[in-house]
Each structure stands twice: as structure tokens, then as C-alpha cells.
Kinemage of the C-alpha trace (Angstrom):
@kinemage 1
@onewidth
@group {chain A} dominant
@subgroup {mainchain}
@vectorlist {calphas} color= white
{ca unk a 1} P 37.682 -26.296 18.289
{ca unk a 2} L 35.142 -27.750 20.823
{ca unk a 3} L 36.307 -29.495 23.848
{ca unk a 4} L 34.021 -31.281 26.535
{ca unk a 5} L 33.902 -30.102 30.174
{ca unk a 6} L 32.210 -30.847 33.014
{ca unk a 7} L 30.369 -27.881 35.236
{ca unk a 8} L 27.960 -28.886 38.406
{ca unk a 9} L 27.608 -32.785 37.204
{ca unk a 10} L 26.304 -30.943 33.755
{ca unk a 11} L 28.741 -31.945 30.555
{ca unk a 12} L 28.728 -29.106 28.460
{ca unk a 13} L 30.553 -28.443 25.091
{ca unk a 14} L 32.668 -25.599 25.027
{ca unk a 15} L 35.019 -23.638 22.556
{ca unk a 16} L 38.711 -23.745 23.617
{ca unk a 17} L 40.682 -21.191 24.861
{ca unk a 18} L 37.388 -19.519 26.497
{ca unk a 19} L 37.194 -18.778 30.283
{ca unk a 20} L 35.036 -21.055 32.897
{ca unk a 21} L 33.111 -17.643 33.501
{ca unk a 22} L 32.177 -17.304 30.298
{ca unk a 23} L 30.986 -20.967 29.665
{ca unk a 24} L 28.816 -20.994 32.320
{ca unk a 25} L 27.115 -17.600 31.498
{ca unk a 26} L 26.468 -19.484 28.542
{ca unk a 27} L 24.442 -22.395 29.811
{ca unk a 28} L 22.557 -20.723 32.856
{ca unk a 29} L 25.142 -21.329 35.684
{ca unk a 30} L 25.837 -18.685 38.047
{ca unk a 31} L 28.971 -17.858 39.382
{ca unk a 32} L 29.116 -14.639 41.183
{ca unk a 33} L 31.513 -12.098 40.520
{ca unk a 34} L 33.041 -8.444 41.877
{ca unk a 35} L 35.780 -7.601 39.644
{ca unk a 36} L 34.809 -8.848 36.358
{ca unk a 37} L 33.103 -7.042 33.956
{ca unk a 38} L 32.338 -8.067 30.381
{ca unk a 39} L 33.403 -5.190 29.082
{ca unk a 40} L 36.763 -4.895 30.733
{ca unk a 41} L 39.930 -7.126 30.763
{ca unk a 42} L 39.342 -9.993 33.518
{ca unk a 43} L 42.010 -9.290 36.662
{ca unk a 44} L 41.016 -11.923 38.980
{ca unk a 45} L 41.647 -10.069 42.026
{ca unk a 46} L 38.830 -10.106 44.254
{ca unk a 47} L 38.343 -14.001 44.507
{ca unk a 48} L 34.566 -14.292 44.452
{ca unk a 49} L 34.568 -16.297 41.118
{ca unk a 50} L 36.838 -18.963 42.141
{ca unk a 51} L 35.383 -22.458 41.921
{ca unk a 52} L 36.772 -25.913 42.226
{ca unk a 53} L 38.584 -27.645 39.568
{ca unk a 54} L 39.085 -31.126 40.488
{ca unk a 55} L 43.244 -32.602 41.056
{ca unk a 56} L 43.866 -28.280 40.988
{ca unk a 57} L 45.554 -27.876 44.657
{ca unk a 58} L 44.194 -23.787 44.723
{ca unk a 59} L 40.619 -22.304 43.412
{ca unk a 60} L 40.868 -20.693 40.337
{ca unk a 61} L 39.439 -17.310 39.308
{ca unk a 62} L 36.617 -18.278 36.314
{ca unk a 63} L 37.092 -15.221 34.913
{ca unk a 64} L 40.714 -15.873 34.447
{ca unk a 65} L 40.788 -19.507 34.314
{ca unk a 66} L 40.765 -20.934 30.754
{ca unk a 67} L 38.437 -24.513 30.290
{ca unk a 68} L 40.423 -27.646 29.378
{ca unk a 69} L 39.350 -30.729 27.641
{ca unk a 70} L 38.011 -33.288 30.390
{ca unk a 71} L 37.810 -30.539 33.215
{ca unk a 72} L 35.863 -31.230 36.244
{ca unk a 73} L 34.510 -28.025 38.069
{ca unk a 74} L 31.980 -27.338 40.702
{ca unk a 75} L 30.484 -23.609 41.141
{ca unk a 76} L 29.279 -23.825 44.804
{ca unk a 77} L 31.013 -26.448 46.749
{ca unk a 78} L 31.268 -26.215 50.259
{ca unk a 79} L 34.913 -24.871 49.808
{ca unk a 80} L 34.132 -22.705 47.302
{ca unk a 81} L 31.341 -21.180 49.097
{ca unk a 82} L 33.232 -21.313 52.285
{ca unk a 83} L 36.155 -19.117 50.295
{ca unk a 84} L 33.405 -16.560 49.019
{ca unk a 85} L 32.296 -16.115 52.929
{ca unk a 86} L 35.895 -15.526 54.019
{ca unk a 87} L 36.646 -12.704 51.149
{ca unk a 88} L 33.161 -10.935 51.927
{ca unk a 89} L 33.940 -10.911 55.648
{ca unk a 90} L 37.335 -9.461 54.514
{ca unk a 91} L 35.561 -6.972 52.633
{ca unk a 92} L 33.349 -5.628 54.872
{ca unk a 93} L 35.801 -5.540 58.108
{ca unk a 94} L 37.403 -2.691 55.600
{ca unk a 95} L 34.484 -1.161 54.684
{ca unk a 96} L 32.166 0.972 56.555
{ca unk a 97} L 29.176 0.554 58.098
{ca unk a 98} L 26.617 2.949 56.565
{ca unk a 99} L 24.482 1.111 54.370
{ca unk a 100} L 21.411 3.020 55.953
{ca unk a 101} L 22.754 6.401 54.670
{ca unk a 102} L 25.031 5.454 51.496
{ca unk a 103} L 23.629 6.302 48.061
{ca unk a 104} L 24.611 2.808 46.557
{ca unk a 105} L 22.442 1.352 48.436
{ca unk a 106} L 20.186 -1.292 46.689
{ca unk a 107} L 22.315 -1.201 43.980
{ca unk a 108} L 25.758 -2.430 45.487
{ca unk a 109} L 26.882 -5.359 44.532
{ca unk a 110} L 28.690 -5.999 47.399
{ca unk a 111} L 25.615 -5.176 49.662
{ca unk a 112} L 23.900 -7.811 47.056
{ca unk a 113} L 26.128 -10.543 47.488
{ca unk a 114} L 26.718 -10.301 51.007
{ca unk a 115} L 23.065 -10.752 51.534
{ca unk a 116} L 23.287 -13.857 48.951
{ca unk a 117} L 26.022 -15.726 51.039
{ca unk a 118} L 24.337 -14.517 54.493
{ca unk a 119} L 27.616 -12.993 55.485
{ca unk a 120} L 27.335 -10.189 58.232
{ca unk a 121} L 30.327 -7.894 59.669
{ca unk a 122} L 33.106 -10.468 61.364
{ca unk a 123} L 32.875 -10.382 64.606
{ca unk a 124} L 36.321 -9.406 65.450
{ca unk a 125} L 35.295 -5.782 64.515
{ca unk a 126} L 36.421 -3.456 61.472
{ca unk a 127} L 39.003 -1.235 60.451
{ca unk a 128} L 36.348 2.152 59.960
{ca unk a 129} L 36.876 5.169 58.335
{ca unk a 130} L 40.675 5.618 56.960
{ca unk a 131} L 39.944 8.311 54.897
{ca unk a 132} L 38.372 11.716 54.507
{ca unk a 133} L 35.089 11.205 51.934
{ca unk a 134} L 34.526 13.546 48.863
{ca unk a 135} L 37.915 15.153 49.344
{ca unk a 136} L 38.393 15.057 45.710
{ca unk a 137} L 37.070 18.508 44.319
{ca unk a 138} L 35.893 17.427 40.993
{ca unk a 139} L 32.783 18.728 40.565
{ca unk a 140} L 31.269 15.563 38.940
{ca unk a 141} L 32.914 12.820 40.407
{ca unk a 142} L 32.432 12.293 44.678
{ca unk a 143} L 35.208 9.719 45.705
{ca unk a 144} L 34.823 7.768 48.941
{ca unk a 145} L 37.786 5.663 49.256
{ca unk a 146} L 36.884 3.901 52.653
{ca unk a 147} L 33.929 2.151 50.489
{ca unk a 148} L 36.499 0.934 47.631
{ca unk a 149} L 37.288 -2.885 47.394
{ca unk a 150} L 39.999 -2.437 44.859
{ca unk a 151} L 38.035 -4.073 42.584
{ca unk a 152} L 40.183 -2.338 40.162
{ca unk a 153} L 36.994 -1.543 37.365
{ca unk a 154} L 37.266 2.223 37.705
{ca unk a 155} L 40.812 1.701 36.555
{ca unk a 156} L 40.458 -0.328 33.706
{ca unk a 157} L 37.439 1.893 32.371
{ca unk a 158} L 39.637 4.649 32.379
{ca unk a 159} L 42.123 3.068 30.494
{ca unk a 160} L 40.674 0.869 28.387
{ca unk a 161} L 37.833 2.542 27.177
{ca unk a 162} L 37.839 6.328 28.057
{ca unk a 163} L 41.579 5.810 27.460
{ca unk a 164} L 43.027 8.542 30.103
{ca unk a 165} L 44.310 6.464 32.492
{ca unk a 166} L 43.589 8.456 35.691
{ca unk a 167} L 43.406 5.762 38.249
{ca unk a 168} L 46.174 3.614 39.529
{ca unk a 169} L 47.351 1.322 42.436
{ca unk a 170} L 49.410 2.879 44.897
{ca unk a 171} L 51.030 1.587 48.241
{ca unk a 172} L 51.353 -1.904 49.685
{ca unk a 173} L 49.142 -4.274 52.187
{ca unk a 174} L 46.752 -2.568 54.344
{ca unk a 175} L 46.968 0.398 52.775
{ca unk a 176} L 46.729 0.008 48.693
{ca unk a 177} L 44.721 2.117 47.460
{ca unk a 178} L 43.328 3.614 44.601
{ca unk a 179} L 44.697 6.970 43.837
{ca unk a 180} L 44.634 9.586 40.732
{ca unk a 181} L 47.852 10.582 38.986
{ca unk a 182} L 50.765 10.457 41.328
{ca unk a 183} L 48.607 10.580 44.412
{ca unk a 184} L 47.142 13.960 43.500
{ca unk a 185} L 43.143 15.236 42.339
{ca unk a 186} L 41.824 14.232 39.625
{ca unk a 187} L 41.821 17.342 37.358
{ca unk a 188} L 45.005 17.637 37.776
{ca unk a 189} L 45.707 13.584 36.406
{ca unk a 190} L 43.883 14.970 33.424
{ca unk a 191} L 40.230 13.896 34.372
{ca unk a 192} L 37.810 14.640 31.520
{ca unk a 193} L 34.867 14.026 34.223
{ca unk a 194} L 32.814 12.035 31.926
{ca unk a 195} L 31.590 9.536 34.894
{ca unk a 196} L 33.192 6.335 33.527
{ca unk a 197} L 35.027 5.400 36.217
{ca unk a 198} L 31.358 5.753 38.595
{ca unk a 199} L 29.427 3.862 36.086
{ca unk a 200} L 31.442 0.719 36.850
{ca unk a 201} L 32.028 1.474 40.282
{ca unk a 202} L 30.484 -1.996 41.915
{ca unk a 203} L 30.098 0.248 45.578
{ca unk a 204} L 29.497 3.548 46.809
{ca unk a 205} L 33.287 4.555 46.743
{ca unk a 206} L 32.264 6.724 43.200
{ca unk a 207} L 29.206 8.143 43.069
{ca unk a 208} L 27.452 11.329 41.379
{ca unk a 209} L 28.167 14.611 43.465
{ca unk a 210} L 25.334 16.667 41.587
{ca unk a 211} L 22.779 13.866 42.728
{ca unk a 212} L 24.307 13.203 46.014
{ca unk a 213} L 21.652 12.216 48.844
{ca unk a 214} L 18.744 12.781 46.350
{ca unk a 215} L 17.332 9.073 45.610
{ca unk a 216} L 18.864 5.935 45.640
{ca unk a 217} L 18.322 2.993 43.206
{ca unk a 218} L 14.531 1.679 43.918
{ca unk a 219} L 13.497 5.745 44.056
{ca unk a 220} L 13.669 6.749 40.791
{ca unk a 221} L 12.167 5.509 37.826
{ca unk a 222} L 14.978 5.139 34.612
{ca unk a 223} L 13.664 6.634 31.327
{ca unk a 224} L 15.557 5.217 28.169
{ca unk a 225} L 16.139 8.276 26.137
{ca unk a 226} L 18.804 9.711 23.193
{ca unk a 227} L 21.397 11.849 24.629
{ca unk a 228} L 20.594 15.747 22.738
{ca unk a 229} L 23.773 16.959 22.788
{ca unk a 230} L 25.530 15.578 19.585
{ca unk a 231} L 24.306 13.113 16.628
{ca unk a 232} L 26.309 10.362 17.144
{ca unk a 233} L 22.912 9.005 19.252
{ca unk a 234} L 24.102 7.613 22.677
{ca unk a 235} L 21.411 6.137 24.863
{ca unk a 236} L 21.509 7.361 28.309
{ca unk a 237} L 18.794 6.967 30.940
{ca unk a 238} L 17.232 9.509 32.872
{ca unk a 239} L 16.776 8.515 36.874
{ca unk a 240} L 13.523 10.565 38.010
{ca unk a 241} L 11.983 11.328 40.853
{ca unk a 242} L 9.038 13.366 41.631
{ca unk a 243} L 9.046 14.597 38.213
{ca unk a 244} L 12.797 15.904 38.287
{ca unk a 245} L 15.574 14.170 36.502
{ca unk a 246} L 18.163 13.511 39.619
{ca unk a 247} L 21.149 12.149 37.296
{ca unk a 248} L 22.006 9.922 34.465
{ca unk a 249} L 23.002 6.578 34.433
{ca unk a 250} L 24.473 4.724 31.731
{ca unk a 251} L 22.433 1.580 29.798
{ca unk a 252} L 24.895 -1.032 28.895
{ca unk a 253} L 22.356 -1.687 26.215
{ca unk a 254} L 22.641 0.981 24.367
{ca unk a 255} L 23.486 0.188 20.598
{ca unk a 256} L 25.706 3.053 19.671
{ca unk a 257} L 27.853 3.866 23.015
{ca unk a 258} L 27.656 0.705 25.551
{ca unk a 259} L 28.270 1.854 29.175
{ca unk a 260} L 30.559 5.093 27.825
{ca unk a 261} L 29.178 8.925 28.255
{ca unk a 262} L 31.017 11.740 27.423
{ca unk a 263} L 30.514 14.256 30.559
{ca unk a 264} L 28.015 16.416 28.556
{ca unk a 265} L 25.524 13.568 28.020
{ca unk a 266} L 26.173 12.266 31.772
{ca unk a 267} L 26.078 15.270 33.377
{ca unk a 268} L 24.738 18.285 31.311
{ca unk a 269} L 21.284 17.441 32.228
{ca unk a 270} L 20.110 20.365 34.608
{ca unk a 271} L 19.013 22.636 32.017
{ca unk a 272} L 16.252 20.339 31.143
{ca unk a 273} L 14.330 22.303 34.816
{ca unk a 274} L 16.578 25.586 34.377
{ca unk a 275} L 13.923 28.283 34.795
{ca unk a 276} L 15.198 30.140 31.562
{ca unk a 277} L 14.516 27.391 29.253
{ca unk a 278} L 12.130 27.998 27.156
{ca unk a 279} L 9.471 25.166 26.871
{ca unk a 280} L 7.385 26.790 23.968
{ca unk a 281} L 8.157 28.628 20.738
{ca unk a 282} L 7.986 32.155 21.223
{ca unk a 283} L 7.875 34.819 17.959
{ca unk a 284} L 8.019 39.150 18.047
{ca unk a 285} L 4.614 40.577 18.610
{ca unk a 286} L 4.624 42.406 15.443
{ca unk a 287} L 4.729 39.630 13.359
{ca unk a 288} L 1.616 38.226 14.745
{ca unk a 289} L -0.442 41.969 14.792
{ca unk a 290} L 0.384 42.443 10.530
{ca unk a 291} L 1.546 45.986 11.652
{ca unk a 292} L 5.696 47.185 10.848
{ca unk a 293} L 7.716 46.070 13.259
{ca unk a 294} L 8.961 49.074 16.092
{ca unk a 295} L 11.360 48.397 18.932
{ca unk a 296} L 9.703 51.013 20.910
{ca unk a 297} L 6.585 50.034 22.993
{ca unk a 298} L 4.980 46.748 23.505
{ca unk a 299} L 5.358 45.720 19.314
{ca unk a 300} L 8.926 44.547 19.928
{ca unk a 301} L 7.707 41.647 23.050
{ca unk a 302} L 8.192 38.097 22.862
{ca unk a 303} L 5.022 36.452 22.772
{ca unk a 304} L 4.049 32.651 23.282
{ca unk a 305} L 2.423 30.774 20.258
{ca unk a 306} L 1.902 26.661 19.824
{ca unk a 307} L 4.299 25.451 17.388
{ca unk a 308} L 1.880 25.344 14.326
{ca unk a 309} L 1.532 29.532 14.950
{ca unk a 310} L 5.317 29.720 14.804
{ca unk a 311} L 6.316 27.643 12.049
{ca unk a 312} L 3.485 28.852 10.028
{ca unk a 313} L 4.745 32.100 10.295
{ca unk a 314} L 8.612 30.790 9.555
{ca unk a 315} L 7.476 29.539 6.341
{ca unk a 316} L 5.638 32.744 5.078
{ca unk a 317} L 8.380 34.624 5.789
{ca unk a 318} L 10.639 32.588 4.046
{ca unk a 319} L 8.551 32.495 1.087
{ca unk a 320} L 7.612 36.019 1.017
{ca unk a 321} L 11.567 36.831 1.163
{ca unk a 322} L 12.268 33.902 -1.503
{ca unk a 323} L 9.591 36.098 -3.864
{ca unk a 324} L 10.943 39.028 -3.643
{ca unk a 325} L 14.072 39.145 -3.939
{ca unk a 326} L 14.674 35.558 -4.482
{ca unk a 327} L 16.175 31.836 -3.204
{ca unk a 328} L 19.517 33.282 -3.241
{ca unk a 329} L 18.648 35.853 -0.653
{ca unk a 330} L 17.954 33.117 1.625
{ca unk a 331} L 21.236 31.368 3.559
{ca unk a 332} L 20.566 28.290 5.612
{ca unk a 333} L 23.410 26.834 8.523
{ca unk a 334} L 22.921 23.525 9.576
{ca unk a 335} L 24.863 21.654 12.437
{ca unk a 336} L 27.136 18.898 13.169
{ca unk a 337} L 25.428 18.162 16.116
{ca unk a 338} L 22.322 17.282 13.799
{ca unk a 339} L 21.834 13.180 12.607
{ca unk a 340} L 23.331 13.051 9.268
{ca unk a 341} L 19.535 12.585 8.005
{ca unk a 342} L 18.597 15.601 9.895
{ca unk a 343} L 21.552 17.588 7.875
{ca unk a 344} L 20.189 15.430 4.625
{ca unk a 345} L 16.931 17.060 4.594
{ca unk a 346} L 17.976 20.590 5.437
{ca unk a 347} L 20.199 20.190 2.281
{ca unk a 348} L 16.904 19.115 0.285
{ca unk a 349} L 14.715 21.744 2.089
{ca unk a 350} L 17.808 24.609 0.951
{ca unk a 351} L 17.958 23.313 -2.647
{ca unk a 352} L 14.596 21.971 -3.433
{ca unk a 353} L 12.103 23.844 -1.556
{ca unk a 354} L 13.708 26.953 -1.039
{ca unk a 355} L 15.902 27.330 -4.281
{ca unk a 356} L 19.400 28.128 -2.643
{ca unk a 357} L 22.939 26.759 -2.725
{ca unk a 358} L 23.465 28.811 0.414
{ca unk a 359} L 23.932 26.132 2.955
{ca unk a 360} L 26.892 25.569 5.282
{ca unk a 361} L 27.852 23.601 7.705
{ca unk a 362} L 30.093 24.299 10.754
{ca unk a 363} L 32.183 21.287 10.754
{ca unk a 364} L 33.572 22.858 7.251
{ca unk a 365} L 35.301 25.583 9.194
């Protein structure tokens, strides 16, 4: 059912039961927001959404606020935009003042909005530095609770779509905070480390400890790639600098996994600049010289080829075995962390090329 509303002096048809958020996302009208996230259940609690909503005595949260038929609502009045001031200045009197050395810089959305609505650190000072940063010693995750605005996301990411439930609320006033568990790591509040909660983190208060201090937001350059780990096919992208992946970010674009990374694909990138990976295809020295193989001497060595050289020489092998003593000599393992059309042709290569029924699969065991 379709109701009329009003947003801005702009009537606009909307579907009931949907929030005022929502409905003007829909028809180009910003409202600014801290808390919300589309992919997470709407809390209301940081107050930047609010907007007007004429014969309503309070402003109302649009991300909470449902649209009724006839309803009259203004996005940046003077006291909405006068309550939006207030709350920042809140914010930042309990936040610190290192913007020039935080890694969220340029890509805080506090540090963003604050600079929208021209709102500077109150000049009846600021609370500080309450509590001791990356005390947490997960190896992934660096937690710096003095930047957290209890913007609740890291929470509800955790629970709603990593489903752990690591982070809660704890303590009253001044000094709520977020906290893991009962108050205690977060390995021990059974953390699986797969970033989640630092993907939505709006601030600096979660951040990458492998990447700490090594580029900030307008440093790096994000390459869209497929995550090599598994085939289920999650997009990640790659954050490089100076020709060195510095960490992985999540792109809440990406068809097959949204925003969520397991912690291999978020963090499991170092290998790619290990200085044991091998970068080219490498075959015995033998093989390439004709003469019997020896593992005494220089015949036994690794040697470098191009990848035509190697698999070449995979598929004379294979046919010289297949001759013989024939296809069912030959055994071929495939993997679950293959595409299922990878697998698919492995399965045609075993039975059709090669002649064999002996093919397995390690998810069978």
C-alpha cells in the first residue's frame, strides 16, 4: 500500500510501513547517519538522523521512524541541524584528538561529518584518553576504545551476520562501553578474528593490527579481486601501496559475500610477498636433460621453466604413463576449494582425456 508524504516541501509516494531513512535514500535526499547501516538492524542511538516531523514534540530517528500517510518532515531545519551540532560536539569532547596520526583518517565518518556540519572540539575541553589502546591481544583485530562512539555496528555485525556475538554493552553513563564477553579479550569471548566487527567500524576504535601505521585511506589504491582461498568466490579488495598489498578491505558490492570475510580471505594475504613463494613453475632437471633421473649431483635440482615448458612436459608424462601401462594407472585428486566448474572439468579431463575413473575428491572423506 502507497501512502503520500511530504519530505523538504517535495510530496513523494511511499510504501507503508517503510522508514523516513529509507524513503529519502530513495528519491535523492540526504540525511546523514552514524549508526545505521543497511545491512544491520536500525538502533537509533546516535541521533544524527533525526529530522523534524511536524505536530511531533521530539526529533525522530529516520532510521527508526516509520512514514505515515500525510506526514510532514524536514531533513535540515535549523533545529535539526542545530541537534546534529550538539551530538557531534558530544562526540568529539569524548574522543581524542589525533586525527593527524590515526589510521581512519580520511575515511571516518565521524571526521567526515564533523567537517560537513563545521563542528570543531567544544570549547569547554574534552574528556582524553580513558583507556589503554590495542590492549586487546588479538592478533588481527587492534581495539582503541577511547575512539568508539557506541555506535553499536561492531555489535550487531557480530551477531547478526558473523553470528558470534562477541561484543556487548557494559556499564552505565560516562562510562558504557563496548566490551568482549564478560569484560574479558576477545579470544577468549570466542572471536573467530574474521575482521567483521572493523569493517563496520564507522572510526578508528577497530582497525587492522597487521596494517597498522602503513597507509591510510587516500594512500593506497583498492584492487577488486576473488578471494583464492576457497570456491565459494568472495570479492575482497586489495589496498596497495608501493606495489605491496597493506590489507584487505571488504566491497559491500560484492555479489556472493556482501561486507562478510572469513579471517583467511581478510587476513591471509601476506604470502602473496612471502619470499618462499614461488612465482614460476619449476620442474626436476632431469626431466628437461632426457637423461634417467639420479638424486645424486646436480640431475635432481629444481629448475625454472615458463608455464608452456612445464605443462608440456605434465602432459607427456601423463600420456607416456597412460600408454604403457594404461588410464587406470593414472589417479587424479581434485579439491573442494576448486569452483564447482573447475572440479567439472577435472572430472572430464580424468574420464575423457585421460581414460580413468580414478578421481576423488576430499570433501568425500
Amino acid at each position: 500500500m502507497t501512502i503520500k508524504i511530504t519530505i523538504d516541501g517535495k510530496e513523494i509516494e511511499a510504501q507503508e510501513n517503510s522508514t523516513v531513512l529509507s524513503v529519502a535514500r530513495e528519491h535523492g535526499i540526504h540525511v546523514p547517519t552514524l549508526c545505521y547501516h543497511k545491512d544491520l538492524t536500525p538502533s537509533g542511538n546516535c541521533r544524527i538522523c533525526v529530522v523534524e516531523v511536524k505536530n511531533s514534540r521530539f526529533l525522530q530517528a529516520a532510521c527508526t521512524t516509520s512514514v505515515a500517510d500525510g506526514m510532514l518532515i524536514e531533513t535540515h531545519s535549523e533545529r535539526v541541524v542545530r541537534s546534529r551540532k550538539m551530538t557531534l560536539e558530544l562526540m568529539l569532547a569524548n574522543h581524542p584528538q589525533d586525527c593527524l596520526v590515526c589510521d581512519a583518517s580520511g575515511s571516518c565518518e565521524l571526521q567526515d561529518l564533523s567537517y560537513d556540519y563545521h563542528v570543531e572540539v567544544p570549547a569547554w575541553g574534552t574528556r582524553g584518553t580513558r583507556y589503554q589502546a590495542d590492549s586487546d591481544p588479538n592478533p588481527f583485530v587492534r581495539v582503541d576504545f577511547n575512539k568508539c562512539i557506541l555506535c553499536r555496528r561492531c555489535m550487531l555485525a557480530c551477531a547478526e551476520i558473523q553470528v558470534r556475538n562477541v561484543w556487548g554493552i557494559a556499564y552505565r553513563g560516562f562510562d558504557e562501553r563496548i566490551i568482549a564477553g564478560a569484560d574479558t579479550t576477545m579470544l577468549e569471548a570466542r572471536c573467530e578474528s574474521c575482521g567483521q566487527c572493523v569493517a563496520y567500524c564507522p572510526t578508528g576504535a577497530l582497525t587492522d593490527k597487521m596494517s597498522y601505521g602503513q597507509g591510510r585511506a587516500h594512500q593506497v589504491q583498492k584492487v577488486t579481486t576473488t578471494c583464492t582461498y576457497c570456491g565459494v568466490g568472495c570479492q575482497l579488495d586489495l589496498n596497495v601501496k608501493d606495489g605491496k598489498i597493506l590489507h584487505v578491505t571488504s566491497n559491500p558490492n560484492a555479489p556472493v559475500n556482501g561486507m562478510a570475510l572469513c579471517v583467511k580471505g581478510r587476513y591471509g594475504y601476506d604470502f602473496v610477498h612471502h619470499p618462499d613463494r614461488l612465482t614460476r613453475p619449476q620442474v626436476r632437471k632431469y626431466l628437461l636433460d632426457g637423461k634417467p633421473k639420479s638424486r645424486e649431483g646436480k640431475n635432481w635440482d629444481w629448475v625454472e621453466v615458463d608455464w608452456d615448458t612445464a605443462l608440456n612436459l605434465a602432459a607427456r608424462k601423463l600420456v607416456e604413463t597412460r600408454n604403457a601401462s594404461g588410464g587406470g594407472s593414472i589417479g587424479v585428486l581434485t579439491s573442494a576449494k576448486c569452483l564447482n566448474e573447475e572440479n567439472y572439468l577435472m572430472n572430464k579431463l580424468a574420464r575423457q582425456v585421460i581414460g580413468t575413473n580414478n578421481i576423488d575428491h576430499c570433501a568425500r572423506l
